[in-house]
Structure formats: structure tokens, C-alpha cells
Backbone bond lengths (Angstrom), bond angles and torsions (degrees), N, CA, C in turn:
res aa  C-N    CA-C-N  psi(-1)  N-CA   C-N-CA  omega(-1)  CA-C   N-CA-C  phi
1 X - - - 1.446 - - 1.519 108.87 -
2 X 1.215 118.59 143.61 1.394 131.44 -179.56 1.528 111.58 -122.77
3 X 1.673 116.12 153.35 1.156 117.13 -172.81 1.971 89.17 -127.82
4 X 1.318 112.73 106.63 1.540 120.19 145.46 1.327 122.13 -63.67
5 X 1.496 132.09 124.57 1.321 151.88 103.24 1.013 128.39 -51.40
6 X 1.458 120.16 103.80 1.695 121.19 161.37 1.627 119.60 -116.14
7 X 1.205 98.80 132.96 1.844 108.97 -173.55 1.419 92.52 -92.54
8 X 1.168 119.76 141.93 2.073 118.21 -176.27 1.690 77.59 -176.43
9 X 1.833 81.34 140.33 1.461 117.05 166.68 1.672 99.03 -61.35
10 X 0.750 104.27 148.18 2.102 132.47 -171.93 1.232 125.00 -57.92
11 X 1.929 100.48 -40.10 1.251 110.01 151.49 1.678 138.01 -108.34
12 X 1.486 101.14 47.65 1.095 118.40 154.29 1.663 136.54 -120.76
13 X 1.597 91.92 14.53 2.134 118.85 -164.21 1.933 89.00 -66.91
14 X 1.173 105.69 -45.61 1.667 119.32 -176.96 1.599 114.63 -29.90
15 X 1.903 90.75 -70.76 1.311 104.91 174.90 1.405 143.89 -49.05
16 X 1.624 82.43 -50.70 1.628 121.44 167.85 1.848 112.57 -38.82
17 X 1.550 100.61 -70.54 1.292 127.32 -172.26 2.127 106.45 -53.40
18 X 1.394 108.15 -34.94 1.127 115.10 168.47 1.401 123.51 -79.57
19 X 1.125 109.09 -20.12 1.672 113.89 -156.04 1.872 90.50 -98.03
20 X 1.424 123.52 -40.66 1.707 134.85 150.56 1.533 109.98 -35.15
21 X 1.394 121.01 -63.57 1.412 153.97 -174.65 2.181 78.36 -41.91
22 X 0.708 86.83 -93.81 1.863 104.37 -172.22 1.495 125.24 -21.35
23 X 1.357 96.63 -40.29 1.547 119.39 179.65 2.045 110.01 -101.21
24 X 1.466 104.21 12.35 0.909 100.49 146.54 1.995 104.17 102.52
25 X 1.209 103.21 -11.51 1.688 106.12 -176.43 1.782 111.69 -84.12
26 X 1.371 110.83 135.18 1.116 124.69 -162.28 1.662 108.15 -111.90
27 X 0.922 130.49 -19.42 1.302 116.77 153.71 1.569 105.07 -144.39
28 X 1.603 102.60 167.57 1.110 119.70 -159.62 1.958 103.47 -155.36
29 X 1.291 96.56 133.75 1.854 93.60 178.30 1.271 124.41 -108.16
30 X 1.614 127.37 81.91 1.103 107.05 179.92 1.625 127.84 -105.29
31 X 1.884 100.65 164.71 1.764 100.74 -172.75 1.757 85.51 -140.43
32 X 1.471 93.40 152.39 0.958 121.45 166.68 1.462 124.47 -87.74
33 X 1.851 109.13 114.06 1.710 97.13 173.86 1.634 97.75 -155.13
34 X 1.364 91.02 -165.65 1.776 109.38 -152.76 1.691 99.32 -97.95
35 X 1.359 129.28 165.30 0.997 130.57 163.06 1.184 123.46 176.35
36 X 1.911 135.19 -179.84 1.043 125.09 163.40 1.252 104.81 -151.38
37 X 1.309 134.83 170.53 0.963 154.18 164.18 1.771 135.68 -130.16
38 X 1.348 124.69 -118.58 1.674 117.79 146.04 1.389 122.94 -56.43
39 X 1.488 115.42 -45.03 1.086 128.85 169.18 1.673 129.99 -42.84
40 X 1.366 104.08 -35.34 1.662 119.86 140.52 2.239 93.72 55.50
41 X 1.393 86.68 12.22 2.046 87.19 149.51 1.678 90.19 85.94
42 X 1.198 123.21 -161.27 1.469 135.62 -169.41 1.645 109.95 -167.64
43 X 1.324 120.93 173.31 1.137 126.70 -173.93 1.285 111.96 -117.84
44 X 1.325 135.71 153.03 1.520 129.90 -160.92 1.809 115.44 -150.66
45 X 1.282 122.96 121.54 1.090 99.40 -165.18 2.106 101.43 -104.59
46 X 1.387 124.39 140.80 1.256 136.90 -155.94 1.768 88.85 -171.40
47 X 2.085 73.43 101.77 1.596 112.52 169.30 1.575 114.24 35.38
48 X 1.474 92.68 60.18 1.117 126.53 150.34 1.790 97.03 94.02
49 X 1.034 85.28 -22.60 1.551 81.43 -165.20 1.822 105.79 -85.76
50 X 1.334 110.72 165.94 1.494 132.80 -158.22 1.297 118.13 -104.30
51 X 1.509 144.17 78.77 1.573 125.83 172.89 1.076 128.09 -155.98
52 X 1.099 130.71 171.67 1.352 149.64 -158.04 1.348 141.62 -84.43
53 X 1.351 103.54 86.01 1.539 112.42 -179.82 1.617 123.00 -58.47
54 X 1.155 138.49 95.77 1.574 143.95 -164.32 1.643 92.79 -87.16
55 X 1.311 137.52 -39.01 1.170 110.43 -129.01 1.842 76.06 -162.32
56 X 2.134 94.61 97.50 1.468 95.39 173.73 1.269 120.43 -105.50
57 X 1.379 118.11 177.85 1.342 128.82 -164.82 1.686 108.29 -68.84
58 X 1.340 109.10 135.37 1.678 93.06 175.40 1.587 99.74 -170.18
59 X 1.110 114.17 161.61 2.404 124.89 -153.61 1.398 93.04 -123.37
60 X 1.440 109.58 120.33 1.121 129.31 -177.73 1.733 105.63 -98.69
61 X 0.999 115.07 122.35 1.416 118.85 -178.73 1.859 113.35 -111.84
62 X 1.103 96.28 139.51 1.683 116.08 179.14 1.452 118.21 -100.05
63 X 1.002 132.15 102.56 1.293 115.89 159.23 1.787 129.21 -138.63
64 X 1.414 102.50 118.80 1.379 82.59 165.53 1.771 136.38 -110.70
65 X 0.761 90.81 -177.95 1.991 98.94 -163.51 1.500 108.85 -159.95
66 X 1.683 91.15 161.77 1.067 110.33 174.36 1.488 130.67 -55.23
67 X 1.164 159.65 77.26 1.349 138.19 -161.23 1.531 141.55 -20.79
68 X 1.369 106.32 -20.30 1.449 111.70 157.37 1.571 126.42 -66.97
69 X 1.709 104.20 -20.62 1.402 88.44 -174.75 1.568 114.63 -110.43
70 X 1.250 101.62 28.42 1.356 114.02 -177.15 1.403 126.30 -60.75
71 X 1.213 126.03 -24.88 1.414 143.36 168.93 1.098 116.03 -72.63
72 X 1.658 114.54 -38.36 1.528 113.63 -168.75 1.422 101.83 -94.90
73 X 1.714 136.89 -14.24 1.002 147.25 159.69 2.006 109.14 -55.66
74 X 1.370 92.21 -58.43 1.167 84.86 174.10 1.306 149.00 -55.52
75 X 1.275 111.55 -44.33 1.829 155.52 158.85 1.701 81.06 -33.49
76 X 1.499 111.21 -82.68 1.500 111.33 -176.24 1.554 129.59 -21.22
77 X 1.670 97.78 -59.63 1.093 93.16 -177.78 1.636 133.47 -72.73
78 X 1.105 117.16 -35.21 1.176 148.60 145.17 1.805 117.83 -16.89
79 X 0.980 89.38 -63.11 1.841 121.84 177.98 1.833 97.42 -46.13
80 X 1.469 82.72 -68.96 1.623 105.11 -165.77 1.422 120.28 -90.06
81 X 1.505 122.34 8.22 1.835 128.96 179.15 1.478 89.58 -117.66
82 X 1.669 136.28 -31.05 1.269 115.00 174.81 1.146 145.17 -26.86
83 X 1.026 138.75 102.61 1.789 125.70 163.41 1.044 126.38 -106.95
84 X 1.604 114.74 -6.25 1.680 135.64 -166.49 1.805 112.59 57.77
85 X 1.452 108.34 16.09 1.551 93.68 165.13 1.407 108.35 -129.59
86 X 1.183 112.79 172.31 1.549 135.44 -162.46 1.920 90.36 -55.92
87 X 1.761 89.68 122.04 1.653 84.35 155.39 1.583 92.60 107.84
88 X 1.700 121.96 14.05 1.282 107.16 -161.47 1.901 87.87 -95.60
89 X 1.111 134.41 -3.11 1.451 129.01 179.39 1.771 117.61 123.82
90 X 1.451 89.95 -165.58 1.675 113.85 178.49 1.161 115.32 -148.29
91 X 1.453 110.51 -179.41 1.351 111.01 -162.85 1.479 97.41 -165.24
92 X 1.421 109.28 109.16 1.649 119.36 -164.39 2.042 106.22 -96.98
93 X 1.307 132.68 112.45 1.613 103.83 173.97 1.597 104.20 -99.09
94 X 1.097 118.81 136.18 1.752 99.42 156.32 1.918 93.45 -139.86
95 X 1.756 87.67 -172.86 1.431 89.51 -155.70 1.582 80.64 -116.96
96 X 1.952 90.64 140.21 1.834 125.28 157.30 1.205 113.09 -59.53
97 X 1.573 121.07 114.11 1.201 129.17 178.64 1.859 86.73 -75.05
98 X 1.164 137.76 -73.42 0.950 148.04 -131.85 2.015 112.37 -162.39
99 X 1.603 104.82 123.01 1.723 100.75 179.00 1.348 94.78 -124.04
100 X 1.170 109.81 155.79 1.769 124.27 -179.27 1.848 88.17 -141.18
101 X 1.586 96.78 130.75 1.663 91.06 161.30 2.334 76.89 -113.89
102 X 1.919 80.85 158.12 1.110 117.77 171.61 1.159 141.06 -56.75
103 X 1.153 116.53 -56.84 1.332 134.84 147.02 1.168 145.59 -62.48
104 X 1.110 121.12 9.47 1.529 145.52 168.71 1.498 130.44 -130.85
105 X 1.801 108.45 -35.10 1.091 115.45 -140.04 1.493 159.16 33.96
106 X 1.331 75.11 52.86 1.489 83.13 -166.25 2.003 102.29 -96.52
107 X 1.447 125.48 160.15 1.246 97.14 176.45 1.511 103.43 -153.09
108 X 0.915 117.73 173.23 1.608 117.32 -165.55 1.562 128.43 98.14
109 X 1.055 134.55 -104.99 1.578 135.39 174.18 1.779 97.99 -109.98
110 X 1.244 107.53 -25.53 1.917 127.23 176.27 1.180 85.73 -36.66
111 X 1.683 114.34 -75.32 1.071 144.82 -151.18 2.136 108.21 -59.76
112 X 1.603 121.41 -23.06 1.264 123.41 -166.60 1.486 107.85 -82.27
């Protein structure tokens, strides 16, 4: 089992969420947060005045899966967070020791 992280601009969760949707993934966790990277924030001007955004808006997505579909998960996201400019994201994999859903108990891939 694998656990996806994807960092994607805010208005690309839409695409994203469909382009997952397609390849077959049924849930997905997303939160909204701040960050930077190369992109290192932008400057903004508000009433007249001049300053500095460090730390922009950006949807952190959760997902885990089976390990087989990790490629085609990926491909997805990728596909569908592109824009080809600075600031389009990341994409974290690590591996599920162990999933339990709650309401059943069931755990393992049972559990995805």
C-alpha cells in the first residue's frame, strides 16, 4: 500500500479530483494550505500600497492506494495539475505500514 501526497495550485483540485475519479480512486483527502518553494511567493499591490506575499495558497491532497495503481495515480495527477509554470506542485509517495477503516474493521487493502 502506498500513501500519495500532492501539492497543486487550488485551482486545479477540480481537474485533479476528476482525472483520480477516471483511473478508478474513490476517495481522496483534501486541505487547504500555504507554502513556497522556487516560486519564493509574489508581490501584490492593495490600495495603492506594495507587498509581499511569502507564503501562497495551495491543496494538499491525500491519497492512499493500492500499490499497483501507483503509476496510473500518478500519470493522473501530473496530467491534470500541469500548467508548465513555476508553482505547478509535488508529489510525495511513501509506503502504508498498515490501514484500518472504522467502521467495519476491516484493514489492509479491505480497508482502501
Amino acid at each position: 500500500m502506498k500513501q500519495v501526497t500532492a501539492i497543486i495550485k487550488p485551482h486545479k483540485l477540480e481537474d485533479v479530483r476528476e482525472a483520480l475519479s477516471q483511473v478508478g480512486i474513490q476517495g481522496i483527502t483534501a486541505s487547504e494550505v500555504k507554502g513556497f518553494g522556487r516560486q519564493k511567493g509574489h508581490t501584490e499591490l492593495y490600495r495603492g500600497a506594495e507587498y509581499k506575499v511569502e507564503f501562497l495558497p495551495k491543496v494538499k491532497l491525500d491519497i492512499a492506494i493500492d500499490a499497483d495503481q501507483l503509476d496510473q495515480v500518478v500519470e493522473a495527477i501530473i496530467k491534470s495539475a500541469k500548467t508548465d509554470k513555476i508553482g505547478d506542485g509535488k508529489i510525495f509517495v511513501t509506503n502504508l505500514e498498515q490501514v484500518f477503516r472504522i467502521r467495519t474493521g476491516e484493514t489492509g487493502n479491505e480497508a482502501l
